[in-house]
PDB file of N, CA, C and O in Angstrom:
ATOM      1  N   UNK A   1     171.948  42.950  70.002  1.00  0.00           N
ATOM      2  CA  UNK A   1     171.552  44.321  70.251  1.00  0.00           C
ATOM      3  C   UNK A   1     170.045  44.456  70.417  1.00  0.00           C
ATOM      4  O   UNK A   1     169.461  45.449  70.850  1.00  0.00           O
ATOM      5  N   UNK A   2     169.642  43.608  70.114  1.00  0.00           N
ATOM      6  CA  UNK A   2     167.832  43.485  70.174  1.00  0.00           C
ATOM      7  C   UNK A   2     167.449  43.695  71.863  1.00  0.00           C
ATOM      8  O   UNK A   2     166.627  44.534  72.230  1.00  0.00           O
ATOM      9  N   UNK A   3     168.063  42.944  72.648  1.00  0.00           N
ATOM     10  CA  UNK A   3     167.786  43.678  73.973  1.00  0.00           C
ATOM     11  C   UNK A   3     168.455  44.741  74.952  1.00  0.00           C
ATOM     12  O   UNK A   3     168.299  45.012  76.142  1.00  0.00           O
ATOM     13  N   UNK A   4     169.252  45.215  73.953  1.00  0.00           N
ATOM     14  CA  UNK A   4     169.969  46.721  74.087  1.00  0.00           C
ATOM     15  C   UNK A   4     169.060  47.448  73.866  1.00  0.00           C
ATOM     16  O   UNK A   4     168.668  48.280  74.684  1.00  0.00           O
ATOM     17  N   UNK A   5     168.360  47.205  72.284  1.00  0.00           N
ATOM     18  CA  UNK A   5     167.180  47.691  72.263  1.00  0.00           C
ATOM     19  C   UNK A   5     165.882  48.093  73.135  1.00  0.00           C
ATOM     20  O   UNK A   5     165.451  49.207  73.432  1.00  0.00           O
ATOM     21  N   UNK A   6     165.448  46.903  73.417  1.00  0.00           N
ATOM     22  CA  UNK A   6     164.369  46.872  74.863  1.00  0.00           C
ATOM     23  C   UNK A   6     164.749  47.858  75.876  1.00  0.00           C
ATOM     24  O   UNK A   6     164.157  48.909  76.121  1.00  0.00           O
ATOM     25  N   UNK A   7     166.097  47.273  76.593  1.00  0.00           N
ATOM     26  CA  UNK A   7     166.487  48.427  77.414  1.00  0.00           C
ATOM     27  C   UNK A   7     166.306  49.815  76.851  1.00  0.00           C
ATOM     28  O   UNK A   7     165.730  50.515  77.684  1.00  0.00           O
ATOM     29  N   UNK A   8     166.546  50.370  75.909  1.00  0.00           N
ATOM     30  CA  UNK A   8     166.580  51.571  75.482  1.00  0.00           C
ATOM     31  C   UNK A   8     164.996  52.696  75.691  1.00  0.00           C
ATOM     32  O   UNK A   8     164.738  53.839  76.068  1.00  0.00           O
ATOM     33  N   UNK A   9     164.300  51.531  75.191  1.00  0.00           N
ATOM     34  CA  UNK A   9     162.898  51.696  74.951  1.00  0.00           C
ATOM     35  C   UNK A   9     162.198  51.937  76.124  1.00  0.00           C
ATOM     36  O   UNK A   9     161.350  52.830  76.138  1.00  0.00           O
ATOM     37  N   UNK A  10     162.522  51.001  77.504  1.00  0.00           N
ATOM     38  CA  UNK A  10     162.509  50.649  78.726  1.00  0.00           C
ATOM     39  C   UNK A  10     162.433  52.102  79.068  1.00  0.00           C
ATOM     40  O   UNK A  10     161.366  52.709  79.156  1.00  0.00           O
ATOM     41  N   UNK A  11     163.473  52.572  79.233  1.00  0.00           N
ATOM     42  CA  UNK A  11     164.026  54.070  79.643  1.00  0.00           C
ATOM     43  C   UNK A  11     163.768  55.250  78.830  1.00  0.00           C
ATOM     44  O   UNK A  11     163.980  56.410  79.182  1.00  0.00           O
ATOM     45  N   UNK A  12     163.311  54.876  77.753  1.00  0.00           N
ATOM     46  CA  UNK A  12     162.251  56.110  77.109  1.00  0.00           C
ATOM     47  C   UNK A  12     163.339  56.785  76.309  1.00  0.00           C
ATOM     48  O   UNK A  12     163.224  57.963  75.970  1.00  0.00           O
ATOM     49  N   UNK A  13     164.640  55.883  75.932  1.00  0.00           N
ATOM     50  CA  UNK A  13     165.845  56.510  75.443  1.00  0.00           C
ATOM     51  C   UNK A  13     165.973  56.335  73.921  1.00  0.00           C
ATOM     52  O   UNK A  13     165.712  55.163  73.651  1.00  0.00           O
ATOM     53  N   UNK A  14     166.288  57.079  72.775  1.00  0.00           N
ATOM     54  CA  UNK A  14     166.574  56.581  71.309  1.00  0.00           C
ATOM     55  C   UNK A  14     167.745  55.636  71.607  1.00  0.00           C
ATOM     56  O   UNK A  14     168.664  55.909  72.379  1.00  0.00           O
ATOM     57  N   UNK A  15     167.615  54.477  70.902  1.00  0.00           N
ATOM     58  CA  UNK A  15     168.576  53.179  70.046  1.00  0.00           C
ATOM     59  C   UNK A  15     168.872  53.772  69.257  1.00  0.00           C
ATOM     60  O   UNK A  15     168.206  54.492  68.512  1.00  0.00           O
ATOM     61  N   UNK A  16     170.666  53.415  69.323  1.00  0.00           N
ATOM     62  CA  UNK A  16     170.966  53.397  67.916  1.00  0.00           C
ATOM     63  C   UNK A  16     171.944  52.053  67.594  1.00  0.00           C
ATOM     64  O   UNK A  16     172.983  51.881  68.231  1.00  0.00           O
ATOM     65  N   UNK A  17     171.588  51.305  66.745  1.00  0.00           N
ATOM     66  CA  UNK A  17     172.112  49.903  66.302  1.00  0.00           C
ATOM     67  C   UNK A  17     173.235  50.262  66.110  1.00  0.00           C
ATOM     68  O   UNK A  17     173.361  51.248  65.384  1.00  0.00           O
ATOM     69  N   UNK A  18     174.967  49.369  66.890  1.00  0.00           N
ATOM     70  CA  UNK A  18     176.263  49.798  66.175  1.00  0.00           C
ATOM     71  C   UNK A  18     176.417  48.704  65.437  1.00  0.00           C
ATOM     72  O   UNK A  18     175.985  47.561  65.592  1.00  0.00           O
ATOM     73  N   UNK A  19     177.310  49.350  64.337  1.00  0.00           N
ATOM     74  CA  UNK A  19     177.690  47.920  63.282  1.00  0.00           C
ATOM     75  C   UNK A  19     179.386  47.976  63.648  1.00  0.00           C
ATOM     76  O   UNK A  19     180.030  47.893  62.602  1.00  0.00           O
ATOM     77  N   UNK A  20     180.261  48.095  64.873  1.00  0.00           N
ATOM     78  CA  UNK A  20     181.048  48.611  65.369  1.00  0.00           C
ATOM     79  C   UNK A  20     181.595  46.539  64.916  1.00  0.00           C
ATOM     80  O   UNK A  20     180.679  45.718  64.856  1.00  0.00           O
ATOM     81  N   UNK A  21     182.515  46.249  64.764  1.00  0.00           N
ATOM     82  CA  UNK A  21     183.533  44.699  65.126  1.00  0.00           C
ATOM     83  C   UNK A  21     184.935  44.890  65.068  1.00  0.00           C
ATOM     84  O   UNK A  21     185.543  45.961  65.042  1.00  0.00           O
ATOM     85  N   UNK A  22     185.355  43.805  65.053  1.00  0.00           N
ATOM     86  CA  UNK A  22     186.470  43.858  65.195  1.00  0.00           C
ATOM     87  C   UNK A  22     187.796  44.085  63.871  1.00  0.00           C
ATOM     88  O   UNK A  22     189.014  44.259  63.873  1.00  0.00           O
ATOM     89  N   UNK A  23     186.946  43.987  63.063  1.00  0.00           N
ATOM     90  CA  UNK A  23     187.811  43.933  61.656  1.00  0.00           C
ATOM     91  C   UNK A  23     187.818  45.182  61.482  1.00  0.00           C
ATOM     92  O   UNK A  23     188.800  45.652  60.907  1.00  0.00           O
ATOM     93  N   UNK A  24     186.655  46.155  61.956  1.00  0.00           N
ATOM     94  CA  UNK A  24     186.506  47.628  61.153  1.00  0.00           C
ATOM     95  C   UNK A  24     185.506  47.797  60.219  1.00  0.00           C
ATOM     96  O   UNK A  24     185.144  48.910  59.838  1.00  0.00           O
ATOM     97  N   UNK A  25     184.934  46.526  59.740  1.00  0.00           N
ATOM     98  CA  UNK A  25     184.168  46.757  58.558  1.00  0.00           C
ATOM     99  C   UNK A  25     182.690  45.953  58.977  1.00  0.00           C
ATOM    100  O   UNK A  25     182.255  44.807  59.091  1.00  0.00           O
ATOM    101  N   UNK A  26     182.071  47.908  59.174  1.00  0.00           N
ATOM    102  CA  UNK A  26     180.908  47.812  59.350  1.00  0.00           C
ATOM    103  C   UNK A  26     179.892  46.333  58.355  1.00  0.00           C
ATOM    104  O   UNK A  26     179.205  45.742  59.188  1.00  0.00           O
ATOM    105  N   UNK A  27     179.799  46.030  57.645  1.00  0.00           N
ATOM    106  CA  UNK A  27     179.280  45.297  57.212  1.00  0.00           C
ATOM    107  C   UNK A  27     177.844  45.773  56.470  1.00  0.00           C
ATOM    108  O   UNK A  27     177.758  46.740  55.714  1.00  0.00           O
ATOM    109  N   UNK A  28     177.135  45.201  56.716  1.00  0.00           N
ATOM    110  CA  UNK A  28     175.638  45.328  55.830  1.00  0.00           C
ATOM    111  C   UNK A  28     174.834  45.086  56.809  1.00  0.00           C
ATOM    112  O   UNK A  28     174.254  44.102  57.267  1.00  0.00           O
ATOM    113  N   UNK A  29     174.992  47.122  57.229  1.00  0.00           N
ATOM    114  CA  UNK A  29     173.911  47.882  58.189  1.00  0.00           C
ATOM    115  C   UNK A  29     172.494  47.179  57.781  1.00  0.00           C
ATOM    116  O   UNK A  29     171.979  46.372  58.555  1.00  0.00           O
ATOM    117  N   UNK A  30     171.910  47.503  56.586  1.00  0.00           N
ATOM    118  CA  UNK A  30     170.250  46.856  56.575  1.00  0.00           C
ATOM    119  C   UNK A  30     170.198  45.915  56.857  1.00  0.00           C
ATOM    120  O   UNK A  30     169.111  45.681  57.384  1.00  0.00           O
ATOM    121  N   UNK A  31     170.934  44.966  56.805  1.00  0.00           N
ATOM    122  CA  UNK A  31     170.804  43.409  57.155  1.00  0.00           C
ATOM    123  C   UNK A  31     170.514  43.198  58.519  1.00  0.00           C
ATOM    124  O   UNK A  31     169.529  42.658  59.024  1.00  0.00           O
ATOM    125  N   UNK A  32     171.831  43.862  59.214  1.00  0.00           N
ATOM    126  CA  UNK A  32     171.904  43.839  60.573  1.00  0.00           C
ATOM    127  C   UNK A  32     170.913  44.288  61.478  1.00  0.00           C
ATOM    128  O   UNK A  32     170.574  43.783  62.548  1.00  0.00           O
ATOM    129  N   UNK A  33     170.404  45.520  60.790  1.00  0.00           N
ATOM    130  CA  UNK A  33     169.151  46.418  61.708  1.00  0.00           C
ATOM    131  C   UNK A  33     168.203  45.496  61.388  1.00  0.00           C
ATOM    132  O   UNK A  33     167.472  45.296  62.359  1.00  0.00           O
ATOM    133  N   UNK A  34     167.796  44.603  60.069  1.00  0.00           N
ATOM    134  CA  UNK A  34     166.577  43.648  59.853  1.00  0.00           C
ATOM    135  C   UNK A  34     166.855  42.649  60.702  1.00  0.00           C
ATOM    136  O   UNK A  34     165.829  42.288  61.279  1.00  0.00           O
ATOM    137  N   UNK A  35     167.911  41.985  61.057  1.00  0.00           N
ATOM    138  CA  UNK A  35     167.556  40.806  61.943  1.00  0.00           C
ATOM    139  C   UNK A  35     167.732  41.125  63.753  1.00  0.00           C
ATOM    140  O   UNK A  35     167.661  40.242  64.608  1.00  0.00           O
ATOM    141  N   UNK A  36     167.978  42.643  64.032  1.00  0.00           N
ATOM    142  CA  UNK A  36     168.044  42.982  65.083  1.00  0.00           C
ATOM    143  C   UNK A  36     166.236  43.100  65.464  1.00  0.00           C
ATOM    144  O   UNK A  36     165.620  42.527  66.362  1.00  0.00           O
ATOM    145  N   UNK A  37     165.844  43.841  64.652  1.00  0.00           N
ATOM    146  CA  UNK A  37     164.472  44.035  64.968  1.00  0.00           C
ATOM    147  C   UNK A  37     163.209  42.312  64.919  1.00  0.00           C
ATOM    148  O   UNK A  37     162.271  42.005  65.654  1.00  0.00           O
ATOM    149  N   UNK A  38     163.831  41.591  63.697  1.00  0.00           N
ATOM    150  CA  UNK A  38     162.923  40.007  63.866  1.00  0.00           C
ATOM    151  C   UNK A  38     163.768  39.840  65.195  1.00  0.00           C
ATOM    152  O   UNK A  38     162.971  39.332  65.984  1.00  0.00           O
ATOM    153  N   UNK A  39     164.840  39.992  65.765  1.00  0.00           N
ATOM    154  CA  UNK A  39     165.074  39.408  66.586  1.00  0.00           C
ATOM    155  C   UNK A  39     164.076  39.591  68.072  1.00  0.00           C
ATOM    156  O   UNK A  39     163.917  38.674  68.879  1.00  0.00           O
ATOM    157  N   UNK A  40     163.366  41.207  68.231  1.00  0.00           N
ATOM    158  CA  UNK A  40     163.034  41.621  69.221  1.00  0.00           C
ATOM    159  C   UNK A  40     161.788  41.180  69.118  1.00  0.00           C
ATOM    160  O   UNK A  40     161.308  40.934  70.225  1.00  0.00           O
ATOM    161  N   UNK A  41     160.794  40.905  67.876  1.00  0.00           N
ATOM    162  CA  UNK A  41     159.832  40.687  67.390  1.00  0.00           C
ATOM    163  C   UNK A  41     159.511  39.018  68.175  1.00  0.00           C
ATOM    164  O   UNK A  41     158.629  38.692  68.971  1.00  0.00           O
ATOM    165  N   UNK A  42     160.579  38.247  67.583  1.00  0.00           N
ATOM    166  CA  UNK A  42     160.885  37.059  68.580  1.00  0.00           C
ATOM    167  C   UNK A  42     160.641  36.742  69.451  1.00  0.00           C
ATOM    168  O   UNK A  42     159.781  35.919  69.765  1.00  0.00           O
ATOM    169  N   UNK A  43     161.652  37.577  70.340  1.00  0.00           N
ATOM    170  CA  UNK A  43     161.294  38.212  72.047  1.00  0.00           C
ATOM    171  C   UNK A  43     159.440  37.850  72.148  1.00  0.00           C
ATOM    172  O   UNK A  43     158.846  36.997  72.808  1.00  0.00           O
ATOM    173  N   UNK A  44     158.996  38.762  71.323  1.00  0.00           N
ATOM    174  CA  UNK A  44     157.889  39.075  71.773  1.00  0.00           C
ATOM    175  C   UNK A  44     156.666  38.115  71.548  1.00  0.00           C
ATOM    176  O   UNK A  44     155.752  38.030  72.368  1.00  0.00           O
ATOM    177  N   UNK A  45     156.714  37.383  70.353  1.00  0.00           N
ATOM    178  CA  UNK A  45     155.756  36.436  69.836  1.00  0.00           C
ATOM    179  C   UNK A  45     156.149  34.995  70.587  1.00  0.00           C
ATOM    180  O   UNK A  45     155.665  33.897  70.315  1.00  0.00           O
ATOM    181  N   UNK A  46     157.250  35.319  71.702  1.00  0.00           N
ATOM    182  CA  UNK A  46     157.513  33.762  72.255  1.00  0.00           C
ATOM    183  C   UNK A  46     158.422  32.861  71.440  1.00  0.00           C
ATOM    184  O   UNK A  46     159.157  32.087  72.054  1.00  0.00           O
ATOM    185  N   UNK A  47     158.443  32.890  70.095  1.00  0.00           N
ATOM    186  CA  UNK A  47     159.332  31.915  69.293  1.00  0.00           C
ATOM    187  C   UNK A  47     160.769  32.121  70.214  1.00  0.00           C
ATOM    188  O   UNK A  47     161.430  31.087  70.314  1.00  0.00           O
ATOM    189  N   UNK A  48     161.284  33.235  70.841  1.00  0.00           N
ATOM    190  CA  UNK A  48     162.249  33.232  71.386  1.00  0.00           C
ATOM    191  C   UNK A  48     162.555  33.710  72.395  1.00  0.00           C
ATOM    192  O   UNK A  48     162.462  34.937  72.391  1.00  0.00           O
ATOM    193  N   UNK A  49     163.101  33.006  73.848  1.00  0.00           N
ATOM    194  CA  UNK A  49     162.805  33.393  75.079  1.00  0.00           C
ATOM    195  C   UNK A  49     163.494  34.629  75.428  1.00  0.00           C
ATOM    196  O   UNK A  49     164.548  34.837  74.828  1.00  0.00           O
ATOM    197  N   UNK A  50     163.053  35.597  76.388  1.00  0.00           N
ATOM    198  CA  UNK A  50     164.377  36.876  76.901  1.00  0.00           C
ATOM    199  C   UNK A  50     165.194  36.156  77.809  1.00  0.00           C
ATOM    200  O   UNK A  50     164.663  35.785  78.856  1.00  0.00           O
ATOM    201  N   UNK A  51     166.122  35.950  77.649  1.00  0.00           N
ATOM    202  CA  UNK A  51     167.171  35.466  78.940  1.00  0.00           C
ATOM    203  C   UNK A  51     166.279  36.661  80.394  1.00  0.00           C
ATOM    204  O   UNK A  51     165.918  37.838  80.390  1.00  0.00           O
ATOM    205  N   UNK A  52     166.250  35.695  81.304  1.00  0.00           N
ATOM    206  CA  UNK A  52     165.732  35.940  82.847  1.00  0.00           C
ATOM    207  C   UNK A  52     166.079  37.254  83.366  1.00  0.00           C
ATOM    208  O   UNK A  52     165.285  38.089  83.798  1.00  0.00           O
ATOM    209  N   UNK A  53     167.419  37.360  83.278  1.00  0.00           N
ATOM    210  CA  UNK A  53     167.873  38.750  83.756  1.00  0.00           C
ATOM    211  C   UNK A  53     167.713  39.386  83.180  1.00  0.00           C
ATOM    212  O   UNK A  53     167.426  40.425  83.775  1.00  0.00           O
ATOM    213  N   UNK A  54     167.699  39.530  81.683  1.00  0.00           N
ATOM    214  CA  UNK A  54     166.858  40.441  80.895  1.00  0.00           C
ATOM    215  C   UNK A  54     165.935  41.272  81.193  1.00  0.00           C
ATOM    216  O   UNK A  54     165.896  42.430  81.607  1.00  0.00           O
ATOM    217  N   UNK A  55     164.936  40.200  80.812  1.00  0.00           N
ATOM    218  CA  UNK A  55     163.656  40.282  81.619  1.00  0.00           C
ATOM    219  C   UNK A  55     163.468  41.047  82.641  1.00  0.00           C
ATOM    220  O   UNK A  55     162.951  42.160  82.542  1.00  0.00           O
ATOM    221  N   UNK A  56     163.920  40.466  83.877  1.00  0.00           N
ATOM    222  CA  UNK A  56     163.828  41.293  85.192  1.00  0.00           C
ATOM    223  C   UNK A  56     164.471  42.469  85.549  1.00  0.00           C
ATOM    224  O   UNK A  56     164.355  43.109  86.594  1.00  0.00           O
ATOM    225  N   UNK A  57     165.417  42.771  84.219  1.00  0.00           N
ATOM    226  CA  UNK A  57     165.921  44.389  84.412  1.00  0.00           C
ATOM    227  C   UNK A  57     164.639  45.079  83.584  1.00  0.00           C
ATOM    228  O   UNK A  57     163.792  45.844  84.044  1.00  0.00           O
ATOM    229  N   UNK A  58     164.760  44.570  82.219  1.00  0.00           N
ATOM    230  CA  UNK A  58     163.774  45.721  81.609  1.00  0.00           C
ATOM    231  C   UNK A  58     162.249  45.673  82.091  1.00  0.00           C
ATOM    232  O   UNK A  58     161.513  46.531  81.605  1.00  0.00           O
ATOM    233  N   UNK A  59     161.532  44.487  83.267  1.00  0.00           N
ATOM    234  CA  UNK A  59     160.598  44.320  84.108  1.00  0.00           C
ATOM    235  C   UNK A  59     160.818  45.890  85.011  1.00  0.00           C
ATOM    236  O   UNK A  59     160.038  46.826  84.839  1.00  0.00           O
ATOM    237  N   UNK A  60     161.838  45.953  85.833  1.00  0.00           N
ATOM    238  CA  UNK A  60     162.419  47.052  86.967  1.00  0.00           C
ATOM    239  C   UNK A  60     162.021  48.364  86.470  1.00  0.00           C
ATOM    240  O   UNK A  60     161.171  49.155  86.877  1.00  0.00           O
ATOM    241  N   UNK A  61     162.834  48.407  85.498  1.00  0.00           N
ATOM    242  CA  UNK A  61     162.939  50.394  84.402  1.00  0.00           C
ATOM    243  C   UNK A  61     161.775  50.083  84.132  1.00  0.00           C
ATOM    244  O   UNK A  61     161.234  50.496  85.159  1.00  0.00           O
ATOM    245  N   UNK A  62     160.880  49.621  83.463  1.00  0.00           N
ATOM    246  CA  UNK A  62     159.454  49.929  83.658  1.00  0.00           C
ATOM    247  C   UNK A  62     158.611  50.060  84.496  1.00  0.00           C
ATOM    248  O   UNK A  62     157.788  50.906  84.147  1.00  0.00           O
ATOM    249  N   UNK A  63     158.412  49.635  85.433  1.00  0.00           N
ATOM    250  CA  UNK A  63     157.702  50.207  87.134  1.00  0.00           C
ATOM    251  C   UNK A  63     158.374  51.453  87.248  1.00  0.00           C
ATOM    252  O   UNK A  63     157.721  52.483  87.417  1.00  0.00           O
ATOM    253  N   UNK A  64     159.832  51.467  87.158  1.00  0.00           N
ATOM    254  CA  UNK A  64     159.770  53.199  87.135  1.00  0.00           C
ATOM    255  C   UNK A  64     160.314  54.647  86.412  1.00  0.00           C
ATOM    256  O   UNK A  64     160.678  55.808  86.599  1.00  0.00           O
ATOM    257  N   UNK A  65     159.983  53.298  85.179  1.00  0.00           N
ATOM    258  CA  UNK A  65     160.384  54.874  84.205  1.00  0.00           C
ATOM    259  C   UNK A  65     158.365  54.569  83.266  1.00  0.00           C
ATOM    260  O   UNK A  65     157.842  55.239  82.376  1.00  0.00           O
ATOM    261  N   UNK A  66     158.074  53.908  83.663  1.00  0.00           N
ATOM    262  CA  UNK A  66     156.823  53.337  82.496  1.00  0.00           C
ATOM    263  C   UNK A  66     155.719  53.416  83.326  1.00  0.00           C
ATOM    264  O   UNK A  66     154.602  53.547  82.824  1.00  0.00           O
ATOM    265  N   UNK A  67     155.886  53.349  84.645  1.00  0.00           N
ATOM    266  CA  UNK A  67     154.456  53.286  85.569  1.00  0.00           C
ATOM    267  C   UNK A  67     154.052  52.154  85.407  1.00  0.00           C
ATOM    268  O   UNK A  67     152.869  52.004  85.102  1.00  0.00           O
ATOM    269  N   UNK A  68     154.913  51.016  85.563  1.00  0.00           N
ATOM    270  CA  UNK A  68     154.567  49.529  85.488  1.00  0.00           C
ATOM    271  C   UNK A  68     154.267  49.008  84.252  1.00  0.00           C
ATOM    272  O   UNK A  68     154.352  47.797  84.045  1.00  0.00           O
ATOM    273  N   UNK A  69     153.838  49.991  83.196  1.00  0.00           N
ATOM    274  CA  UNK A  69     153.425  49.605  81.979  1.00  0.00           C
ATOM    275  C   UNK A  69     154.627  48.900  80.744  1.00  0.00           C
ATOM    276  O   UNK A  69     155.488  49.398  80.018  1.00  0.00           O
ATOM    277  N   UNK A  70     154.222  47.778  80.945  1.00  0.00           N
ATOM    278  CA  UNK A  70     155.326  46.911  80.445  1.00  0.00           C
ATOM    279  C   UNK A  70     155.637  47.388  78.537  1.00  0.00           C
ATOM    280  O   UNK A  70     154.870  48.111  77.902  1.00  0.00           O
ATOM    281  N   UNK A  71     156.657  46.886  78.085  1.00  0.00           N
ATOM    282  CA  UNK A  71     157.168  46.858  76.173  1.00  0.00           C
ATOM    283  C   UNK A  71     156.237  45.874  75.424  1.00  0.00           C
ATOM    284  O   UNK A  71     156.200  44.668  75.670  1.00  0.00           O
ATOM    285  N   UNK A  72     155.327  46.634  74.286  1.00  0.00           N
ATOM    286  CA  UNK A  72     154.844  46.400  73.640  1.00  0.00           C
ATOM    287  C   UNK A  72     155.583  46.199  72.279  1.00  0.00           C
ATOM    288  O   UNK A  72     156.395  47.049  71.914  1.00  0.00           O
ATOM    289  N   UNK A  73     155.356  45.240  71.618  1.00  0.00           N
ATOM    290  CA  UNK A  73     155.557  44.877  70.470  1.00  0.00           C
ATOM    291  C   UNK A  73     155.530  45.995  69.303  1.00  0.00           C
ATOM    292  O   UNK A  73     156.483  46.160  68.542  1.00  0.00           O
ATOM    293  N   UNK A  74     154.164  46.854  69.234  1.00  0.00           N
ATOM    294  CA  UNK A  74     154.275  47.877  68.500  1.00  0.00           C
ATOM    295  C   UNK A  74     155.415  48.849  68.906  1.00  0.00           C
ATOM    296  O   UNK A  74     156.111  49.474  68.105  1.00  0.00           O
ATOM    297  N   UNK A  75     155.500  48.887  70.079  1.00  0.00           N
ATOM    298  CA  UNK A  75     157.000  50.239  69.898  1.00  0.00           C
ATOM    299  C   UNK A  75     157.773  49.824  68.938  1.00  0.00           C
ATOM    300  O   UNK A  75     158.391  50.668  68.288  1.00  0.00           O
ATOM    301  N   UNK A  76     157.901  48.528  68.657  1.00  0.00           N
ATOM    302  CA  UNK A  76     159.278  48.731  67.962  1.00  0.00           C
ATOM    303  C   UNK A  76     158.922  48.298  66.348  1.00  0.00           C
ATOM    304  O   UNK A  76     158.190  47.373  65.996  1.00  0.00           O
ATOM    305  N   UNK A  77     159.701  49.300  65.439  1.00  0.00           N
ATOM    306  CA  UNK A  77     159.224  49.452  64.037  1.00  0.00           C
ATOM    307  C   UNK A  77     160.532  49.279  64.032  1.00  0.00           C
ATOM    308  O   UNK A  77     161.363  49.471  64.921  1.00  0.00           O
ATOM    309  N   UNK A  78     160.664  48.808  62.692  1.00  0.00           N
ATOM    310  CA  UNK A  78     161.984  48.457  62.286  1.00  0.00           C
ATOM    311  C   UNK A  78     162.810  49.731  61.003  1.00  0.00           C
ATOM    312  O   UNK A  78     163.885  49.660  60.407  1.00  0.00           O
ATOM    313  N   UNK A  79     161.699  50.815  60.992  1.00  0.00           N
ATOM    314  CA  UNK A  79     161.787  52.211  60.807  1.00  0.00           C
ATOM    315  C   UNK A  79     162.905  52.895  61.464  1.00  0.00           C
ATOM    316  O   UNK A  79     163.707  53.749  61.087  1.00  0.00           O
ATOM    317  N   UNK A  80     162.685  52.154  62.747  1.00  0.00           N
ATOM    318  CA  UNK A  80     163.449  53.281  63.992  1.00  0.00           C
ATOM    319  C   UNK A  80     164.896  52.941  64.108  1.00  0.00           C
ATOM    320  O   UNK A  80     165.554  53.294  65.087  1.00  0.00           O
ATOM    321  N   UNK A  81     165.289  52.405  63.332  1.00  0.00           N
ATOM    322  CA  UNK A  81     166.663  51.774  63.445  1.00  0.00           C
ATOM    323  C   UNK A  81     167.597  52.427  62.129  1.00  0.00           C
ATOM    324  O   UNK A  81     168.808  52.231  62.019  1.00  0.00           O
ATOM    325  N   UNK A  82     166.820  53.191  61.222  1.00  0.00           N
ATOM    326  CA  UNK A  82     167.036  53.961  60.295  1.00  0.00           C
ATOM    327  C   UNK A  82     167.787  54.961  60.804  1.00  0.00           C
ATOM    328  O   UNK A  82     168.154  55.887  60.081  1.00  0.00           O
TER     329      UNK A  82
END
């Protein structure tokens, strides 16, 4: 969901993290929202690559929802997933 995230952000839209599976049982929301957000953090410090198409979608929605101005690391607080 970490680049569900991006996309979201991309488009100037609120995220909201689902803890939705297949059993029914949401699980352990804080956990999940904490490693969704190191996950995007990742993304960003390079330790972990965006898959390409990724990339080149949430590259696109920014030229024209952002005015080219690409996703910064600070947008995303791990607050916002609260």
């Amino acid at each position: 969901q970490a680049i569900e995230w991006m996309f979201s952000k991309a488009f100037g839209r609120k995220f909201r993290v689902s803890l939705d599976n297949l059993t029914g049982d949401g699980g352990d929301g804080s956990s999940f929202k904490d490693n969704v957000y190191a996950q995007v953090q990742r993304y960003f410090s390079g330790e972990a690559k965006l898959p390409r198409d990724a990339k080149r979608f949430i590259d696109c929605i920014c030229v024209c929802t952002r005015a080219g101005k690409s996703l910064q690391s600070d947008e995303f607080q791990r607050e916002m997933l609260d």
